[in-house]
N, CA, C and O atoms as CSV, one atom per row, in Angstrom:
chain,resi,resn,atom,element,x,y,z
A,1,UNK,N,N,0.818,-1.195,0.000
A,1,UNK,CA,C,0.000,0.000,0.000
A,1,UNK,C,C,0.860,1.256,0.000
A,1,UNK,O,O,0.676,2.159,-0.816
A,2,UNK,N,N,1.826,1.289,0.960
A,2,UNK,CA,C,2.869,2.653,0.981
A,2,UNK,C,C,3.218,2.734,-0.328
A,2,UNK,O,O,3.074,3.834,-0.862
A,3,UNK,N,N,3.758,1.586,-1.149
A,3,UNK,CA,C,4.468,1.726,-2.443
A,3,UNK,C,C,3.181,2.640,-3.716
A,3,UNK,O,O,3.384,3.412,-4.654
A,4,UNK,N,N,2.380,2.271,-3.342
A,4,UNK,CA,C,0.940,2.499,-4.263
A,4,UNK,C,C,0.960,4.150,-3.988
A,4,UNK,O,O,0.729,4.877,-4.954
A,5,UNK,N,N,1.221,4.726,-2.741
A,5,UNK,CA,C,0.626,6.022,-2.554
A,5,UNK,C,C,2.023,6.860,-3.003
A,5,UNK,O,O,2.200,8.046,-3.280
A,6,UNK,N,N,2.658,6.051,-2.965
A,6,UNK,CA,C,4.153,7.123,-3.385
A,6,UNK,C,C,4.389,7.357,-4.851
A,6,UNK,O,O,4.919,8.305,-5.430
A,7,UNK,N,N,3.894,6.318,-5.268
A,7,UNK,CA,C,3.430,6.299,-7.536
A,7,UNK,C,C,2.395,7.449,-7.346
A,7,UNK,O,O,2.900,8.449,-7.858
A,8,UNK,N,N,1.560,7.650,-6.998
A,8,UNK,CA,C,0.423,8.616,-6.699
A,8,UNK,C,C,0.975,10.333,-6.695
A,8,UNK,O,O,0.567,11.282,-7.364
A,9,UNK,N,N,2.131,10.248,-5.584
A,9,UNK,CA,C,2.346,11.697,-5.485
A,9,UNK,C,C,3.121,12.298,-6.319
A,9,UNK,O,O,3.840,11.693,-7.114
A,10,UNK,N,N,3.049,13.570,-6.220
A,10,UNK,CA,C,3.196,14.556,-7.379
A,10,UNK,C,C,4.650,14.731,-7.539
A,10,UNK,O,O,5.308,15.077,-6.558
A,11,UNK,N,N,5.164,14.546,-8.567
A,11,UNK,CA,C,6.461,14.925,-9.306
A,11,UNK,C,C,7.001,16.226,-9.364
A,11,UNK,O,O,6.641,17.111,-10.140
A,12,UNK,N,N,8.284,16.332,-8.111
A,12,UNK,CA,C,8.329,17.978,-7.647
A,12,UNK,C,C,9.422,17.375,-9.024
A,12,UNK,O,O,9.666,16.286,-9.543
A,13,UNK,N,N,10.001,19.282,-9.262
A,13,UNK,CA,C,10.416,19.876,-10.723
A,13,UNK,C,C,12.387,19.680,-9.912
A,13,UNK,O,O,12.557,20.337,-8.885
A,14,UNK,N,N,13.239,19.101,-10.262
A,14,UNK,CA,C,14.350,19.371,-9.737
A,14,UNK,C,C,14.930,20.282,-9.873
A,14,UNK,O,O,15.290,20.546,-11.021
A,15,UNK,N,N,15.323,21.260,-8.684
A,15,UNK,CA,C,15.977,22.667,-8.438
A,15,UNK,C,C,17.191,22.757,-9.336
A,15,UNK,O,O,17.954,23.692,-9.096
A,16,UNK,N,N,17.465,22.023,-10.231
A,16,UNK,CA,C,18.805,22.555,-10.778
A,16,UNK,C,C,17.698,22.701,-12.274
A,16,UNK,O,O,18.107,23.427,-13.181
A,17,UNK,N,N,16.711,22.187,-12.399
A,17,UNK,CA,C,16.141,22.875,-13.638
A,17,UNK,C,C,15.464,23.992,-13.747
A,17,UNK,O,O,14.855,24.307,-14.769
A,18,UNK,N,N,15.533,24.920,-12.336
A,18,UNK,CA,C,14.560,26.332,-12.680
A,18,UNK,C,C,15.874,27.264,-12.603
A,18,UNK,O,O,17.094,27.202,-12.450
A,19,UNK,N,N,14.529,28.414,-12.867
A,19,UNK,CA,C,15.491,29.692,-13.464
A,19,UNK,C,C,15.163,30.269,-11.704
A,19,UNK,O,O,14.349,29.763,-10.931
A,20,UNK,N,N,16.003,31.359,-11.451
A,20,UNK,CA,C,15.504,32.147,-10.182
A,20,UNK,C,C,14.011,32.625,-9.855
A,20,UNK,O,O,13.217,33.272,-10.538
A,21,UNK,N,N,13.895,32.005,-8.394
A,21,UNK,CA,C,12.293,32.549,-8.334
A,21,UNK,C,C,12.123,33.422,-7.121
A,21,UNK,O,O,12.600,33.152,-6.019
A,22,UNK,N,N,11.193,34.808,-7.489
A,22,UNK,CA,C,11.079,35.321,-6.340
A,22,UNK,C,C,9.937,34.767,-5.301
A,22,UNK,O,O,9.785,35.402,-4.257
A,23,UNK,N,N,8.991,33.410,-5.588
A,23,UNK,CA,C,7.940,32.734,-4.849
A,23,UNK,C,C,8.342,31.479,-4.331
A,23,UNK,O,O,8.620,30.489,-5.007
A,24,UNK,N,N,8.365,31.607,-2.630
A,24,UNK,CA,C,8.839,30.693,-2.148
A,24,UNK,C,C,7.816,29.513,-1.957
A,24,UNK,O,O,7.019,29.584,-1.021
A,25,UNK,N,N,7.805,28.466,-2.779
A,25,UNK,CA,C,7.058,27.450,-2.944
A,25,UNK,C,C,7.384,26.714,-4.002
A,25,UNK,O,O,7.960,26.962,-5.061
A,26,UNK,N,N,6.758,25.455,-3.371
A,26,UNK,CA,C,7.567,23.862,-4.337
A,26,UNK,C,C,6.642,24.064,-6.213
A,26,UNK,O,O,5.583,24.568,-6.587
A,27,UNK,N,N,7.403,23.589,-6.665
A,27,UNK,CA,C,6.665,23.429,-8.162
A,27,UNK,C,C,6.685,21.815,-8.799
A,27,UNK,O,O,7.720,21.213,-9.087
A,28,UNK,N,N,5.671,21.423,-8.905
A,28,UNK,CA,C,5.363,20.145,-9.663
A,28,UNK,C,C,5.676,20.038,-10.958
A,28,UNK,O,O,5.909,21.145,-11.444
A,29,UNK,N,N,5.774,19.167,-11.700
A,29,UNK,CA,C,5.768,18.612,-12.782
A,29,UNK,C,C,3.547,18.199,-13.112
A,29,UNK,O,O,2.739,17.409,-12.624
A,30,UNK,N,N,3.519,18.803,-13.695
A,30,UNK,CA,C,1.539,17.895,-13.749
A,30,UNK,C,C,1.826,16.920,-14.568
A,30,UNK,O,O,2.803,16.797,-15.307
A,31,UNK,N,N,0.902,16.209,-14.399
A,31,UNK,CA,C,1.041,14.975,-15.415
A,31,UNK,C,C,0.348,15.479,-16.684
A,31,UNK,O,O,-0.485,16.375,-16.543
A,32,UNK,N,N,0.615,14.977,-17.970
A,32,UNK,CA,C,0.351,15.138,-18.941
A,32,UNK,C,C,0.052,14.579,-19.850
A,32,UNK,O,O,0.922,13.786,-20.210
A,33,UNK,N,N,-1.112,14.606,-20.652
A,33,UNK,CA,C,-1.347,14.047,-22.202
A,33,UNK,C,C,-1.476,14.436,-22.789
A,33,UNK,O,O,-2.142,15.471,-22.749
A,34,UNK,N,N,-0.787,13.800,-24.211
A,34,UNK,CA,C,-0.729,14.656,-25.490
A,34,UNK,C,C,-1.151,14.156,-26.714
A,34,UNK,O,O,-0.215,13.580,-27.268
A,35,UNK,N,N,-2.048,14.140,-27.282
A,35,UNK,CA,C,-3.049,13.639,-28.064
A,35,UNK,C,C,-2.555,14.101,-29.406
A,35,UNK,O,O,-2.602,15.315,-29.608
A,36,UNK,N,N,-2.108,13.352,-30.314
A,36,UNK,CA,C,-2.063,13.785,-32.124
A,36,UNK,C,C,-2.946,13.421,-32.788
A,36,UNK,O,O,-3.434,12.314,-32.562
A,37,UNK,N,N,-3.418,14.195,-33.776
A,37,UNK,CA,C,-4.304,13.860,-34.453
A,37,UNK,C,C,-3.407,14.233,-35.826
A,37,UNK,O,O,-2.184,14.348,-35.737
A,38,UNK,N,N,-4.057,14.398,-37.003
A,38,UNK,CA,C,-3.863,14.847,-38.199
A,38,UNK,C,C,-3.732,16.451,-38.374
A,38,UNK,O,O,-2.890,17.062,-39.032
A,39,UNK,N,N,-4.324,16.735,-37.944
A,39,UNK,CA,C,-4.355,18.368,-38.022
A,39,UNK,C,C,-4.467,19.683,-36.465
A,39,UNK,O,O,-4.821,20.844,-36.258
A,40,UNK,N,N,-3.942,18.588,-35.778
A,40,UNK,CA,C,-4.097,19.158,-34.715
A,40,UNK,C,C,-3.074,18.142,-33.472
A,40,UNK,O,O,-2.900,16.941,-33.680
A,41,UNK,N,N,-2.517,18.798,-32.303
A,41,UNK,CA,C,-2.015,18.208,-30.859
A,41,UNK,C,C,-2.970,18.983,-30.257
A,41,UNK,O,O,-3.438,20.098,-30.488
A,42,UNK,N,N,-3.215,17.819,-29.126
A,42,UNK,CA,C,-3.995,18.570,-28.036
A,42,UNK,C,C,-3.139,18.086,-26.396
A,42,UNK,O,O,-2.979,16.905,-26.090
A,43,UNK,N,N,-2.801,18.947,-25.746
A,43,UNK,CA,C,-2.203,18.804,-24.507
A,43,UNK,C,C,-3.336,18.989,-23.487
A,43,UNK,O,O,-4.150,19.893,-23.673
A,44,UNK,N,N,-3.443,18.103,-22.316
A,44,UNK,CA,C,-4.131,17.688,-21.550
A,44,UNK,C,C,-3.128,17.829,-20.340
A,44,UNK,O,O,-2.224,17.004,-20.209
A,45,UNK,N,N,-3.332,19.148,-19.227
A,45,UNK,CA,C,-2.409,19.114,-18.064
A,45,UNK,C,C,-3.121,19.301,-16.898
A,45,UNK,O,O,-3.962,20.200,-16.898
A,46,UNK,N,N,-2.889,18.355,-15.483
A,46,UNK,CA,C,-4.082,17.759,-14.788
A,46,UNK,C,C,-3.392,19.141,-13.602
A,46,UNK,O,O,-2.493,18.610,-12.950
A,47,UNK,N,N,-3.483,19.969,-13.372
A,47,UNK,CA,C,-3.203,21.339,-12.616
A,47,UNK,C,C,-4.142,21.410,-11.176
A,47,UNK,O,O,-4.328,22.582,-10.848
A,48,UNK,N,N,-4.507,20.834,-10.638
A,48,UNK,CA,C,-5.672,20.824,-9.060
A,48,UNK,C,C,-5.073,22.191,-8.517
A,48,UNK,O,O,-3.898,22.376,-8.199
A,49,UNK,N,N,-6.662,23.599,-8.450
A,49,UNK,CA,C,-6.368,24.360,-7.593
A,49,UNK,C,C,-6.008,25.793,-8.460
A,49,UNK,O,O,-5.962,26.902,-7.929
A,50,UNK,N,N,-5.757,25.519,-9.944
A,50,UNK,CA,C,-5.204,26.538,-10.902
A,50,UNK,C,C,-6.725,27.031,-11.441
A,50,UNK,O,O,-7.655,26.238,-11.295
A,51,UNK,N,N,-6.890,27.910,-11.858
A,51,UNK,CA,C,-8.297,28.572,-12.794
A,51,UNK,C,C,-7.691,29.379,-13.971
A,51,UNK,O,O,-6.519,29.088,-14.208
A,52,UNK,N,N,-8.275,30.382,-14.795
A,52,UNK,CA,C,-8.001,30.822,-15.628
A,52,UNK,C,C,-7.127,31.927,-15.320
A,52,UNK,O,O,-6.249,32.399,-16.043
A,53,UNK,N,N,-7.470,32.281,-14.171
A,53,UNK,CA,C,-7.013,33.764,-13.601
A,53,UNK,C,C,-5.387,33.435,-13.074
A,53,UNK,O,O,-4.659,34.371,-12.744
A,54,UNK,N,N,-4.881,31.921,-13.033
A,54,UNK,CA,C,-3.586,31.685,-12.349
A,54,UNK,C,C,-2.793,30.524,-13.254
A,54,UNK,O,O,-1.868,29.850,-12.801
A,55,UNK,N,N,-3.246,30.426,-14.427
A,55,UNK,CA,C,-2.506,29.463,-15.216
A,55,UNK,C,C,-1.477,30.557,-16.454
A,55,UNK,O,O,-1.839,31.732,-16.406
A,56,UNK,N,N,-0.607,30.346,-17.219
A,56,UNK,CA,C,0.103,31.197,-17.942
A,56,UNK,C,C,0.326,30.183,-18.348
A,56,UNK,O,O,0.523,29.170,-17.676
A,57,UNK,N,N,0.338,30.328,-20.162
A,57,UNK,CA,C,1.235,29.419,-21.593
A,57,UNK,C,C,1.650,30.589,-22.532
A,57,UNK,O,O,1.115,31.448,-23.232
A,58,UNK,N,N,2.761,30.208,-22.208
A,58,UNK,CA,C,3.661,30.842,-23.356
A,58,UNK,C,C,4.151,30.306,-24.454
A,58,UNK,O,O,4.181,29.079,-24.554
A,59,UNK,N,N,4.602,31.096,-25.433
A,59,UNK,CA,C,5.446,30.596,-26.543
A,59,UNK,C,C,6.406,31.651,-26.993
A,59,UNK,O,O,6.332,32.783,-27.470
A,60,UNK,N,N,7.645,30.524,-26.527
A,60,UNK,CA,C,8.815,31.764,-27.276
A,60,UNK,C,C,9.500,30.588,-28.094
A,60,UNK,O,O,9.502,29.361,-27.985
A,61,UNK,N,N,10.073,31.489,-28.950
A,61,UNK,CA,C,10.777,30.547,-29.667
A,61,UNK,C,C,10.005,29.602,-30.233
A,61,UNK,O,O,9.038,29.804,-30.968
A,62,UNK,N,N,10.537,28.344,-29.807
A,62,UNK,CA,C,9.877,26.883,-30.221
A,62,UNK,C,C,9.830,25.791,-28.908
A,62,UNK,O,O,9.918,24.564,-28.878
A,63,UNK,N,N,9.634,26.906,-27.740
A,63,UNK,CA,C,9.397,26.667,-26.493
A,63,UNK,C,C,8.281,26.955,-25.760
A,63,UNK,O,O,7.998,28.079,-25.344
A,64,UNK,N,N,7.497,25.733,-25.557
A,64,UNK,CA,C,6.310,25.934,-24.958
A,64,UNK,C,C,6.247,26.192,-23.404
A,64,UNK,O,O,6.966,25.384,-22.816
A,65,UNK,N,N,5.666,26.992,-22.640
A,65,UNK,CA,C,5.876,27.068,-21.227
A,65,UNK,C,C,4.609,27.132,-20.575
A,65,UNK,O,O,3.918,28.149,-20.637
A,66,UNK,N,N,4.131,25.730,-19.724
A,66,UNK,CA,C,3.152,26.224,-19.342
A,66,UNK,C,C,3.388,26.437,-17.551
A,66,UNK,O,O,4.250,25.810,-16.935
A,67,UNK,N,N,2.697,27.169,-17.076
A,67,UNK,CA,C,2.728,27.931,-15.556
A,67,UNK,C,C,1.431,27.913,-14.759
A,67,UNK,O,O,0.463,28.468,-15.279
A,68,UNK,N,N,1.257,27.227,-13.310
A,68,UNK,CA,C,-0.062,27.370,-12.821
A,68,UNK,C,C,0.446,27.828,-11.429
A,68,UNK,O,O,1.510,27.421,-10.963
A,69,UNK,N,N,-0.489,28.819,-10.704
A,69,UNK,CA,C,-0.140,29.302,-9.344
A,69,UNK,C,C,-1.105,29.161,-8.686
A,69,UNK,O,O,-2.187,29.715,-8.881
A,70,UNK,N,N,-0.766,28.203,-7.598
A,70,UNK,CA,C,-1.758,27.285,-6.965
A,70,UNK,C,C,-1.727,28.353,-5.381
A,70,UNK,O,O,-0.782,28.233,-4.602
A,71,UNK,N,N,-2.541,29.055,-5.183
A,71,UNK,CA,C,-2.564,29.519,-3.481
A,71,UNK,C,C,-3.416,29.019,-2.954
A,71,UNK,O,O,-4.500,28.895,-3.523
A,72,UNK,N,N,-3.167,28.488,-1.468
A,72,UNK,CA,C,-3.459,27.826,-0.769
A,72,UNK,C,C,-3.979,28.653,0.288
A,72,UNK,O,O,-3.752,29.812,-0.061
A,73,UNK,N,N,-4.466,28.647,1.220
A,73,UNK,CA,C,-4.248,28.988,2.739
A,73,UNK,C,C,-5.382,28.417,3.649
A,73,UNK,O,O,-6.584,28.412,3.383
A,74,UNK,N,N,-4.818,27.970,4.692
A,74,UNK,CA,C,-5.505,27.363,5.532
A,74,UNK,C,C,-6.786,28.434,6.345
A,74,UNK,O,O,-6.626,29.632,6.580
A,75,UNK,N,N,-7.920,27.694,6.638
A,75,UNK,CA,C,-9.175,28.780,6.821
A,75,UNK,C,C,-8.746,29.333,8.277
A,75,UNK,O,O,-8.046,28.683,9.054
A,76,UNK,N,N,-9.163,30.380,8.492
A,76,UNK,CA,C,-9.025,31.560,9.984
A,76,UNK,C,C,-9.587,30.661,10.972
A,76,UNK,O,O,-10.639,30.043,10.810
A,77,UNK,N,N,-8.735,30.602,12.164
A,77,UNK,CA,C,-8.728,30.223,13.363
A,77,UNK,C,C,-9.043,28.782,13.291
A,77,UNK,O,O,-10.030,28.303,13.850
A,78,UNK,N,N,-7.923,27.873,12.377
A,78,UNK,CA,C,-7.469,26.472,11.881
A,78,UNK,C,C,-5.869,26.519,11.885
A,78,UNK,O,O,-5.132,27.505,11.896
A,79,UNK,N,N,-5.556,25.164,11.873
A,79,UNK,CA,C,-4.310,24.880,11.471
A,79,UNK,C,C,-4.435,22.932,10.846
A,79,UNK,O,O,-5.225,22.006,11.031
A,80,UNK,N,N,-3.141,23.142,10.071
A,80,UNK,CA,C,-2.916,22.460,9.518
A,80,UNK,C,C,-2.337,21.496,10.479
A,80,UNK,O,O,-1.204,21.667,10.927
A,81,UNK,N,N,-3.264,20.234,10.893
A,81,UNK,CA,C,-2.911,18.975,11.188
A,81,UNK,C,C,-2.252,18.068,10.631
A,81,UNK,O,O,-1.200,17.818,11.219
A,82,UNK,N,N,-2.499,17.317,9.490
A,82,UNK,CA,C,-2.451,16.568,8.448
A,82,UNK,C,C,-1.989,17.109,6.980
A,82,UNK,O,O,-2.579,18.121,6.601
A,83,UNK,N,N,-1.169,16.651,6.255
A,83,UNK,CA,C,-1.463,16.915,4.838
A,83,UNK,C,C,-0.714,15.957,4.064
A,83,UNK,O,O,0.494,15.862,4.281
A,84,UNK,N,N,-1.235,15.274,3.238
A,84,UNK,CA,C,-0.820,14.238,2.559
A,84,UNK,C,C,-0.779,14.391,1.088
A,84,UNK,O,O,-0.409,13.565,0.254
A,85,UNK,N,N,-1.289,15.770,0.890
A,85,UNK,CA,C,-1.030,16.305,-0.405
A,85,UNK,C,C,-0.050,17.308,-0.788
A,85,UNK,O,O,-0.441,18.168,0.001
A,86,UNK,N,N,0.925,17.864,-1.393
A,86,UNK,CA,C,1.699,18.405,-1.819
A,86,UNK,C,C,1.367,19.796,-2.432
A,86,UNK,O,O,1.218,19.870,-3.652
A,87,UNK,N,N,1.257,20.779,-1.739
A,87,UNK,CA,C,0.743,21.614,-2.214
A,87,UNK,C,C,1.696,22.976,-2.893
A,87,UNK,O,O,2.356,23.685,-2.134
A,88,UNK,N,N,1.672,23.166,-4.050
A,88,UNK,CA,C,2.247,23.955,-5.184
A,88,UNK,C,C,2.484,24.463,-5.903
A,88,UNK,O,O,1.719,23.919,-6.698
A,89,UNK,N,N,3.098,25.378,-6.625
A,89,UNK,CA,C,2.712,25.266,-8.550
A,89,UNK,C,C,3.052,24.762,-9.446
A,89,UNK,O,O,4.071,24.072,-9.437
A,90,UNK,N,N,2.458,24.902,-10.304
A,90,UNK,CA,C,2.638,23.683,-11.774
A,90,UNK,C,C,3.666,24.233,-12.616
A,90,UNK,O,O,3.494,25.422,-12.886
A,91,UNK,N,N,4.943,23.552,-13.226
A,91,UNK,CA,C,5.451,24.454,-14.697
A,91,UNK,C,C,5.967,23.138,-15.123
A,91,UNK,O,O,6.461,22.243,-14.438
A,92,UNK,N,N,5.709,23.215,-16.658
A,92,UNK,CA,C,5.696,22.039,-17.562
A,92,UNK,C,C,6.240,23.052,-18.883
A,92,UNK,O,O,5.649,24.097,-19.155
A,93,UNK,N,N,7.404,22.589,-19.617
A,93,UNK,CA,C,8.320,23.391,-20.754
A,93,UNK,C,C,8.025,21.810,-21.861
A,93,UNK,O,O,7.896,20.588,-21.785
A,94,UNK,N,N,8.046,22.714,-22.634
A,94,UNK,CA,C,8.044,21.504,-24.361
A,94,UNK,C,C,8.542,22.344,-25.245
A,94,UNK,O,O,8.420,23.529,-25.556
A,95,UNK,N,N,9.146,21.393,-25.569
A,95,UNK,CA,C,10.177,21.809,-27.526
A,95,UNK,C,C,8.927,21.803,-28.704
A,95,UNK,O,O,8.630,20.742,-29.254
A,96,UNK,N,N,8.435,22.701,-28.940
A,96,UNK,CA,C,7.466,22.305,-30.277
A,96,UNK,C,C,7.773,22.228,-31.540
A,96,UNK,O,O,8.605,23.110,-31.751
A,97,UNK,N,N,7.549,21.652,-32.486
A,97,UNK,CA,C,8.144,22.094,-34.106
A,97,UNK,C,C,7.485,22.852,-34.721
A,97,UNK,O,O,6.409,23.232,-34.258
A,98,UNK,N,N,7.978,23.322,-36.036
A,98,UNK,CA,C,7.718,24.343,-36.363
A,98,UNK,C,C,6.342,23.652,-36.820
A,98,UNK,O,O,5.568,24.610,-36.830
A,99,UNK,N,N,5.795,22.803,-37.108
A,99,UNK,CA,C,4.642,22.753,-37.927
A,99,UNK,C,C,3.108,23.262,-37.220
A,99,UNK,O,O,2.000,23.247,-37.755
A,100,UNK,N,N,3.534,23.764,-35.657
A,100,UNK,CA,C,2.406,24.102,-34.822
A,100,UNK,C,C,1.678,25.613,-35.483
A,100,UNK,O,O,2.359,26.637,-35.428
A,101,UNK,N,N,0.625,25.649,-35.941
A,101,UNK,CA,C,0.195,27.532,-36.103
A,101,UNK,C,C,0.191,27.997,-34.647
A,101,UNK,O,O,-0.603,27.710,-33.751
A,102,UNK,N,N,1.187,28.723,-34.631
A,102,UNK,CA,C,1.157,29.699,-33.427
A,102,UNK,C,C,0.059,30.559,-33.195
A,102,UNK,O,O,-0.136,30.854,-32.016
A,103,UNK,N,N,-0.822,31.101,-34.177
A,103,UNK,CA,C,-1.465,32.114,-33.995
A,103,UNK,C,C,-2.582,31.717,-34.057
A,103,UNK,O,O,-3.317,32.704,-34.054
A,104,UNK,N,N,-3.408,30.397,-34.140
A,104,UNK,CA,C,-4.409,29.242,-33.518
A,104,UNK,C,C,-4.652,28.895,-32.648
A,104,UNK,O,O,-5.851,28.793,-32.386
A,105,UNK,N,N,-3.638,28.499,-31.661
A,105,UNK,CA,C,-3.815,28.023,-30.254
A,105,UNK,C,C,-4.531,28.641,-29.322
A,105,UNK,O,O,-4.589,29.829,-29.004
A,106,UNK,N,N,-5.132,27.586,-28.878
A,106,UNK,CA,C,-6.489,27.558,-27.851
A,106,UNK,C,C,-6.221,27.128,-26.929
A,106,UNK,O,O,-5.749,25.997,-27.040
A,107,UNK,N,N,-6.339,27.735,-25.371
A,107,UNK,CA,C,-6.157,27.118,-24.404
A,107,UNK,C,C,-7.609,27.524,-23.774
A,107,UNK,O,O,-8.396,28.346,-24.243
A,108,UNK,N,N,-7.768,26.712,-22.552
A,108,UNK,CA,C,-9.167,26.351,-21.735
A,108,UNK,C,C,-8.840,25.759,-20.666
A,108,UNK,O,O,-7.944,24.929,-20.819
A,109,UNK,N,N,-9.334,25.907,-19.380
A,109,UNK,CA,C,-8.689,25.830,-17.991
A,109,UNK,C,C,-10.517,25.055,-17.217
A,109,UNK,O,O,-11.363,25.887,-16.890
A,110,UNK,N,N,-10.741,24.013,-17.097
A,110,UNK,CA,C,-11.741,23.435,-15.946
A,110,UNK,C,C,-11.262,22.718,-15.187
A,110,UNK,O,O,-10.267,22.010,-15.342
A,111,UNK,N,N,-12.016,22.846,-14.168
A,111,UNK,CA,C,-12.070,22.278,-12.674
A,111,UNK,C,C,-10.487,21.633,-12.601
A,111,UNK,O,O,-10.504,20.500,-12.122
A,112,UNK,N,N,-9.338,22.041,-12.917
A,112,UNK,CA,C,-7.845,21.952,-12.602
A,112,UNK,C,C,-7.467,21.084,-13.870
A,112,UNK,O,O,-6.627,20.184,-13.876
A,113,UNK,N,N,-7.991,21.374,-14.605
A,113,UNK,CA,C,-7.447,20.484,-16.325
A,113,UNK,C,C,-7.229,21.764,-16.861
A,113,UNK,O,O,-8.050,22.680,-16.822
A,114,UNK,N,N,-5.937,21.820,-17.441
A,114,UNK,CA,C,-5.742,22.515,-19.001
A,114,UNK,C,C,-5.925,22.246,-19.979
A,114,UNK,O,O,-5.525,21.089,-20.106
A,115,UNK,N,N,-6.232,22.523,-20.674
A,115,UNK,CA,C,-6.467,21.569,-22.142
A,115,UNK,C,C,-6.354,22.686,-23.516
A,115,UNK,O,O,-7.171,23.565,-23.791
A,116,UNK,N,N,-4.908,22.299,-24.363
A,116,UNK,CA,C,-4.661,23.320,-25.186
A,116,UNK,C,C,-4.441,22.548,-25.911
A,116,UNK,O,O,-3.837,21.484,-25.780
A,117,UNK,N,N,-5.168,23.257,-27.227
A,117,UNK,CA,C,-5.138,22.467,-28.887
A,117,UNK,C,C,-4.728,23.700,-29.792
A,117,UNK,O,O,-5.096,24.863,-29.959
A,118,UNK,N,N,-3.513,22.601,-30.422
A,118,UNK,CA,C,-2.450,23.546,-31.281
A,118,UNK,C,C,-2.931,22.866,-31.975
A,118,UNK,O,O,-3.208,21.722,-31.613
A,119,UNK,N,N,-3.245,23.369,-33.392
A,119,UNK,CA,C,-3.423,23.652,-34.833
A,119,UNK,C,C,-1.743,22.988,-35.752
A,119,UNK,O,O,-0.581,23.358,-35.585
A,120,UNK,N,N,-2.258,22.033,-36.591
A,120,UNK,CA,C,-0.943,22.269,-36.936
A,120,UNK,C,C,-1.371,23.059,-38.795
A,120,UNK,O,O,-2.438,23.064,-39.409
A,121,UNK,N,N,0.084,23.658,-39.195
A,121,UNK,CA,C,-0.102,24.291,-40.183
A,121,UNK,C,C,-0.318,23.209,-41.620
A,121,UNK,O,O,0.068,22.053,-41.793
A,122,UNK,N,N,-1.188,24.245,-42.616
A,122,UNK,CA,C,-1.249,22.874,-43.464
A,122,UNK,C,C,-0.118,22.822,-44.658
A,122,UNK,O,O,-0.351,22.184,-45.685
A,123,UNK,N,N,0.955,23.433,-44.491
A,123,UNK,CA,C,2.109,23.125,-45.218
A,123,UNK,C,C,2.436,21.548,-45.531
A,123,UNK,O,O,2.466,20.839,-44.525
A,124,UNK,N,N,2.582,21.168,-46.266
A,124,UNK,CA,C,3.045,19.443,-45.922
A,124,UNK,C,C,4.662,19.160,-45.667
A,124,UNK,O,O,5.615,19.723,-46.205
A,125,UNK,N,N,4.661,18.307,-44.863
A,125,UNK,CA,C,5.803,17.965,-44.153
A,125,UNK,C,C,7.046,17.706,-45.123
A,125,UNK,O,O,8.202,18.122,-45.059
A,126,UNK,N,N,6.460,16.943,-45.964
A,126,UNK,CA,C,7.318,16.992,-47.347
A,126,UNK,C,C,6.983,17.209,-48.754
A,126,UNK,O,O,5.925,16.973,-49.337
A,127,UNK,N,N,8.434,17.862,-49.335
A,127,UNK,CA,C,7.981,18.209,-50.496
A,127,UNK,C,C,8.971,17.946,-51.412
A,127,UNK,O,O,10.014,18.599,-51.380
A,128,UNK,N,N,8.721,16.751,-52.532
A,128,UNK,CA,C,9.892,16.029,-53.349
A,128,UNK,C,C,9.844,17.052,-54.455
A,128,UNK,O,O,8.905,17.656,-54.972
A,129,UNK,N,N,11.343,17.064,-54.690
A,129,UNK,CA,C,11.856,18.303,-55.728
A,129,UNK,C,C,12.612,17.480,-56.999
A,129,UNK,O,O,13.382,16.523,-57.081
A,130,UNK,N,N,12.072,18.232,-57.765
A,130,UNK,CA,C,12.724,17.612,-58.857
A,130,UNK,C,C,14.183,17.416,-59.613
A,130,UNK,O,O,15.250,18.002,-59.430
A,131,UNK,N,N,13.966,16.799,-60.152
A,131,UNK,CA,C,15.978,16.395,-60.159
A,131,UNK,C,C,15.988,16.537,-61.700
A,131,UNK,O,O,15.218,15.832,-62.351
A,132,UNK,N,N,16.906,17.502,-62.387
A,132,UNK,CA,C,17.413,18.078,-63.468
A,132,UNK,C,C,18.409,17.422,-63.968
A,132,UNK,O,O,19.431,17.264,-63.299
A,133,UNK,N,N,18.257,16.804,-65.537
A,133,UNK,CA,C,20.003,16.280,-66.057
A,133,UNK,C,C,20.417,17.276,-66.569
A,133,UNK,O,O,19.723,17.993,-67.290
A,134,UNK,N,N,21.636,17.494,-66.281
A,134,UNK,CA,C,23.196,18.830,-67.452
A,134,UNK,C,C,23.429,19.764,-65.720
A,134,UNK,O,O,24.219,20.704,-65.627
């Protein structure tokens, strides 16, 4: 059973992979799915505690960044007994290729799911060129 609940908990982000932060609090890894289709990826990031007002996705480069800021606080004239949950924020980075339309993407934030569907462009991936004799 111990072994079962420790697969369960949340995947903190290792401190030698962030940049300087001025917010003192742990950051997770969320778990993630990433769905291909033909004309489209859709990313699925499971965020508990994030809304629209505290999630951030960026794109620079060909670097995807997504960001959730989870605040917590325990209710007035309580304290924290127990906690068996890990409480934090979310940041999850991806390499994208160029074939994503940047200027398509849709993101949507419920009950602690992200769910962003990139467009891909309809350029085709390949394109055979013709070969000249002389």
């Amino acid at each position: 059973m111990a072994d079962k609940s420790k697969e369960m908990q949340k995947k903190e982000i290792e401190q030698t992979d962030l940049v300087e932060r001025t917010r003192a609090t742990k950051i997770y890894n969320p778990d993630v799915d990433i769905i291909e289709g033909k004309d489209r990826i859709i990313v699925i990031a499971d965020m508990p505690g994030v809304n629209e007002k505290s999630v951030e996705v960026t794109l620079e480069d060909n670097v995807l960044t997504i960001y959730g800021r989870v605040d917590w606080d325990v209710p007035e004239r309580m304290k924290l007994t127990h906690a068996e949950y890990g409480i934090g924020d979310y940041q999850r980075i991806f390499t994208i290729s160029g074939e994503i339309n940047r200027e398509k993407i849709q993101a949507n934030v419920k009950d602690g799911v992200l769910r962003l569907v990139m467009p891909k462009n309809n350029t085709p991936k390949m394109k055979k060129i013709a070969v000249k004799a002389g």
